[in-house]
C-alpha positions as a printed Julia matrix, in Angstrom:
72×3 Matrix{Float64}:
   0.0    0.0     0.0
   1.06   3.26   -1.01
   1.86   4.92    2.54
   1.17   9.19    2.14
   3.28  11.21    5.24
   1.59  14.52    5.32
  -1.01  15.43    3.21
  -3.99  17.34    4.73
  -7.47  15.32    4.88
  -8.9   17.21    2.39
  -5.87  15.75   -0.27
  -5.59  12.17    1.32
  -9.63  11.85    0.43
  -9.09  13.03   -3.1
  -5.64  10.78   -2.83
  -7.95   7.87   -1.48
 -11.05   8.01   -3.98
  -8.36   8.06   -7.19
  -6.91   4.96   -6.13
 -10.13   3.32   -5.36
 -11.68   4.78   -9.03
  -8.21   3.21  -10.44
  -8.98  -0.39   -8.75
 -12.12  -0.27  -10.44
 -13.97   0.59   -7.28
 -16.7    3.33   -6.53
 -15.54   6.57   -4.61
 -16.75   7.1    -0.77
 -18.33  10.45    0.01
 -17.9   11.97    3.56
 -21.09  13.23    4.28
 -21.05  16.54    5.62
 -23.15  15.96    8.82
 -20.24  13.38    9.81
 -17.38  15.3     9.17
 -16.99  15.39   12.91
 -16.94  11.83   13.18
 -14.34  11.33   11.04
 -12.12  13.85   12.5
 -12.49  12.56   15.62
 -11.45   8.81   14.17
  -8.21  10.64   11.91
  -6.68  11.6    15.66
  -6.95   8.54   17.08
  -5.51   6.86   13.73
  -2.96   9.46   13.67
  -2.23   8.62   17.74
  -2.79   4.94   17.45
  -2.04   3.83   14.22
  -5.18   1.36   13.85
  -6.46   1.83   10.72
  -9.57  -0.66   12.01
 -11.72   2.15   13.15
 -11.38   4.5    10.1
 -11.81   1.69    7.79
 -14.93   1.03    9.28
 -16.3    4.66    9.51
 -15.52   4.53    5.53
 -17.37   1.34    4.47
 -20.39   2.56    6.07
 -19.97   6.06    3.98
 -20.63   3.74    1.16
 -23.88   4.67   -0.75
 -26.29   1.4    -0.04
 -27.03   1.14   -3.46
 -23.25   1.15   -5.06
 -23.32  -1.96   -2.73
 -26.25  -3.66   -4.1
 -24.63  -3.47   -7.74
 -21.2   -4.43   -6.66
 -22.84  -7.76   -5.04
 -24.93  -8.1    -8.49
C-alpha cells in the first residue's frame, strides 16, 4: 500500500477516492453531517495507528445502493 506522510485530509480523500476509481472501485463520500466523526477517528488513527476504526467509519460512507450493484 502506497503509505502518504503529510497530506492534509482534504488531499488524502481526493488521494484515497483516485486509487479506489483506479482499482475499479466506486468513490466514498464523507457526508457533511459526519465530518466530525471522522475527525475525531483521523486523531486517534494518527495517535494509534489502527487503521480498524477509520476503515470502518468509511465502508459505512458507502452509498447502499453502489453496494447492491457491486454484489450483483
Amino acid at each position: 500500500m502506497w503509505k502518504i506522510q503529510d497530506v492534509n485530509k482534504r488531499m488524502g480523500r481526493f488521494i484515497m477516492n483516485g486509487l479506489l476509481l483506479s482499482a475499479g472501485y466506486p468513490v466514498i463520500n464523507l457526508p457533511a453531517k459526519r465530518q466530525l466523526e471522522f475527525n475525531q477517528l483521523m486523531l486517534a488513527f494518527y495517535e494509534s495507528g489502527d487503521q480498524k476504526p477509520m476503515n470502518t467509519f468509511l465502508r459505512s460512507c458507502l452509498d447502499e445502493r453502489i453496494i447492491k450493484i457491486m454484489k450483483a
